[in-house]
C-alpha positions as CSV (number, residue, x, y, z in Angstrom):
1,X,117.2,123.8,76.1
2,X,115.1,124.2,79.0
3,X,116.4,121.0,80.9
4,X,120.3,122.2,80.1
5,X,119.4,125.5,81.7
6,X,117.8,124.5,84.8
7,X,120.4,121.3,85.4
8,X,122.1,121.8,88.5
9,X,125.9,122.4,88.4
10,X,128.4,119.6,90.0
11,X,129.8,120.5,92.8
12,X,133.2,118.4,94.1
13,X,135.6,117.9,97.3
14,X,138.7,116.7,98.2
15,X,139.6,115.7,101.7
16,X,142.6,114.8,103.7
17,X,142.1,112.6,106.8
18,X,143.3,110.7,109.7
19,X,141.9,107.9,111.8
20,X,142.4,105.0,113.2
21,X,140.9,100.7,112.7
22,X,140.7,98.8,115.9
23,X,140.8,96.1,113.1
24,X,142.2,93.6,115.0
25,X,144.0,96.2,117.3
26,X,144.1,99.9,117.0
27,X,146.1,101.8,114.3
28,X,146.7,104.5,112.2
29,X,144.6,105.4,108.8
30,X,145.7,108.3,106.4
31,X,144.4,108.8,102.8
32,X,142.9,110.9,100.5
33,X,139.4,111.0,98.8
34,X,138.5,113.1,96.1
35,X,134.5,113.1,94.7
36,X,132.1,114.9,92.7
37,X,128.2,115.2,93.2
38,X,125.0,116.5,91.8
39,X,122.2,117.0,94.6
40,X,121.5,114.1,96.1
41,X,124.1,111.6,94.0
42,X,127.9,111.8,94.4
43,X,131.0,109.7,93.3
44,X,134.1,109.5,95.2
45,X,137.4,108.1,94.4
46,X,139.8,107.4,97.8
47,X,143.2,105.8,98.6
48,X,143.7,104.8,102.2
49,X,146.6,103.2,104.2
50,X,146.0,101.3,107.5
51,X,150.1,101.4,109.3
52,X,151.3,97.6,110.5
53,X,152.0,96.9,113.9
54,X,154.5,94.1,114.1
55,X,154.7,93.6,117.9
56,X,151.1,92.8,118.1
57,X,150.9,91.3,114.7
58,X,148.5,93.7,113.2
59,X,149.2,94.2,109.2
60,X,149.0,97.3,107.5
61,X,146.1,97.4,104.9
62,X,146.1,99.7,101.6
63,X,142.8,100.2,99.5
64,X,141.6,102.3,97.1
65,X,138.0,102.3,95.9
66,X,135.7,103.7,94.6
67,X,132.2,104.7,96.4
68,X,128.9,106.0,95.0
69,X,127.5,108.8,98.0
70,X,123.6,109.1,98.6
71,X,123.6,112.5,100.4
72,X,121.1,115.2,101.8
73,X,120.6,118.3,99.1
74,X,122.0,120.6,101.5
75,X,123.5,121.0,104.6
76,X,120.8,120.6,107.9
77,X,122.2,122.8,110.5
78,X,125.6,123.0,109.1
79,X,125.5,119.1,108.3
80,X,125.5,117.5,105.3
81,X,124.7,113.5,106.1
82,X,125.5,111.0,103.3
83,X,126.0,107.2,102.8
84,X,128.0,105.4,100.9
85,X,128.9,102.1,98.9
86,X,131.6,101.2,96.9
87,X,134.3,98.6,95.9
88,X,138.3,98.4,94.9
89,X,141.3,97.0,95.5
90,X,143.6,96.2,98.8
91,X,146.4,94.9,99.8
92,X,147.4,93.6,102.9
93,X,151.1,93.2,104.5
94,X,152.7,91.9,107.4
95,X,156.6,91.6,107.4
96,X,158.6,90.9,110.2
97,X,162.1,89.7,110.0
98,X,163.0,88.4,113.1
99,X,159.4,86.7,113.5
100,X,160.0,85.2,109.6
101,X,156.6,86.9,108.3
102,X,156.1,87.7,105.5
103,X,152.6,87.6,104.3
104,X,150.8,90.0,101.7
105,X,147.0,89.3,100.0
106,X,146.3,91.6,96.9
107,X,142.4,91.2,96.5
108,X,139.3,93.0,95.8
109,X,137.1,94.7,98.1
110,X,133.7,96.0,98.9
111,X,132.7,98.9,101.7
112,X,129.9,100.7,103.0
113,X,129.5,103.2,105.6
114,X,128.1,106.7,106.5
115,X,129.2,109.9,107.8
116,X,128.6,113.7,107.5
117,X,130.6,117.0,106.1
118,X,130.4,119.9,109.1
119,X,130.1,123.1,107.0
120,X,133.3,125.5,109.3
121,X,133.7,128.8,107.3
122,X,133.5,129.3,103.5
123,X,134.5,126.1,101.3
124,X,135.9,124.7,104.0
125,X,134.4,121.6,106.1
126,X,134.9,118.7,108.3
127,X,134.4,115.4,107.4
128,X,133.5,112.1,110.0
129,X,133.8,108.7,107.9
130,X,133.3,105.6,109.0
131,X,133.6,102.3,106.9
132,X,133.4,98.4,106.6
133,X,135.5,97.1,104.2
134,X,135.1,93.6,103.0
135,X,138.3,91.6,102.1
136,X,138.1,88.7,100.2
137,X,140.2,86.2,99.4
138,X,142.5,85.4,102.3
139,X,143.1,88.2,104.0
140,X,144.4,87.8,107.8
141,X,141.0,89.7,108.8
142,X,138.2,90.0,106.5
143,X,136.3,92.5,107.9
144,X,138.3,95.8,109.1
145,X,136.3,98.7,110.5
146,X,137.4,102.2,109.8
147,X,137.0,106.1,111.2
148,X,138.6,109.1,110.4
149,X,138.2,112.9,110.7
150,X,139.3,114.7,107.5
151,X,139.6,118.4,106.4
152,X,137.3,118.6,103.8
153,X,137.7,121.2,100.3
154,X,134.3,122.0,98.7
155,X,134.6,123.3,95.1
């Protein structure tokens, strides 16, 4: 009785973001990623989506994953510092018809990264991401680098 009552209640998040890979050459990233935390522990499950660029060759990229967050126990100075791991799925595209490409790779992946949620006014935050994801199989590039900037829901 004593440890239900003083457990700590889970507190979660959803954010919305944009950013860009310069994986091989800069583009666009969008996705969502919603998590759940104790104190210093969190989960997160995210969907991104890395836009092609046929006229430099670059294919789009779409993973979902799912991370595990170390993070501080409260915000220091407004910021909230965490790390993460994690692993998923992704698929990678390129199609161009008057080039005759079409390639696509449907793997797994792994990631890690860091970043920090920017307490603004009540529940709601800013988030800075950034990530290494890990393609295997045969991917057209293995290793993609990813940052974004998200609006950030805490709940």
């Amino acid at each position: 009785m004593l440890v239900g009552a003083s457990a700590t209640p889970a507190s979660a998040d959803l954010t919305a973001f944009l950013g860009f890979s310069p994986t091989p050459e800069t583009h666009l990233a969008k996705g969502l990623a919603v998590g759940a935390g104790l104190v210093i522990v969190g989960f997160e499950f995210e969907y991104s989506h890395l836009d092609d660029d046929t006229a430099n060759l670059v294919p789009s990229l779409t993973t979902v994953s799912g991370n595990v967050l170390v993070q501080t126990p409260v915000p220091i100075h407004g910021w909230q510092l965490y790390g993460t791991i994690g692993g998923g799925g992704y698929r990678e595209k390129l199609f161009d018809r008057d080039r005759l490409l079409d390639f696509q790779e449907t793997q797994v992946t792994s990631n890690f990264g860091g970043g920090a949620k920017v307490n603004l006014v009540g529940p709601l935050r800013l988030r800075f991401d950034y990530r290494l994801f890990s393609l295997y199989g045969s991917p057209l590039h293995d290793k993609v680098h990813r940052f974004y900037v998200g609006a950030n829901l805490k709940f």
